[in-house]
C-alpha positions in Angstrom: 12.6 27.4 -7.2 13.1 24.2 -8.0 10.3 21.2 -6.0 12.1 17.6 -6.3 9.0 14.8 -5.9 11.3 11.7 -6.1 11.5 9.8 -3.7 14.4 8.4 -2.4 12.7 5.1 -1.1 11.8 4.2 -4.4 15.0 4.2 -6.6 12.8 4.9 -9.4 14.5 8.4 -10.3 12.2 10.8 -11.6 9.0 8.5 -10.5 6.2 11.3 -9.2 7.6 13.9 -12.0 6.6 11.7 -15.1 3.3 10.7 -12.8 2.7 14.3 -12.5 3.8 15.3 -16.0 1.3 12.9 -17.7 -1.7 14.4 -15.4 -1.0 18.0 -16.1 0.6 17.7 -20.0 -3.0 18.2 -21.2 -4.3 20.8 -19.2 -1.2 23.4 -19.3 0.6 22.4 -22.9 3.8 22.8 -20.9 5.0 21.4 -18.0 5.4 23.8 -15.2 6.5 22.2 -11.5 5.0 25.6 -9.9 1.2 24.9 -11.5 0.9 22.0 -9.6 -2.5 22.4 -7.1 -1.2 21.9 -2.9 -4.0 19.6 -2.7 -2.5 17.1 -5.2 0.9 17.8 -3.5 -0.6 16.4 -0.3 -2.2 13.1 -1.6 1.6 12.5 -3.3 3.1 13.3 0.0 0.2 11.3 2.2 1.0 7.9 0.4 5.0 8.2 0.7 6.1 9.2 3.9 4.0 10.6 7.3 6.5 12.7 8.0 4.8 15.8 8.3 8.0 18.1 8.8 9.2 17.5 5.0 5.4 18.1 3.5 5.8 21.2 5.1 8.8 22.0 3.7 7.9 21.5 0.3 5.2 23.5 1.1 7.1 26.5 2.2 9.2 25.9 -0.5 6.4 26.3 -3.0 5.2 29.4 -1.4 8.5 31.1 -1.0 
């Protein structure tokens, strides 16, 4: 399974993965995609797009 948070609008490549990376490096030791919490998914999610149909598709994705 594999969760891509970059978005494409912002040309900065790997932008919410380092964001993400630094939040979590401390708690976990090692930086698992699959830890992250589906609350923090949404606020990522709420302040790029409102398109509801891909946050629930990463969702599903997360799940499946």
């Amino acid at each position: 399974m594999q969760v891509c948070f970059s978005p494409k609008t912002r040309g900065k490549g790997n932008f919410w993965e380092k964001k993400i990376h630094r939040k979590y490096k401390k708690d976990s030791g090692k930086f698992r995609k699959n830890k992250i919490l589906i609350g923090d998914l949404l606020l990522f999610w709420e302040s790029e797009t409102k398109n509801l149909e891909i946050l629930r598709d990463k969702i599903v994705d997360i799940f499946s």
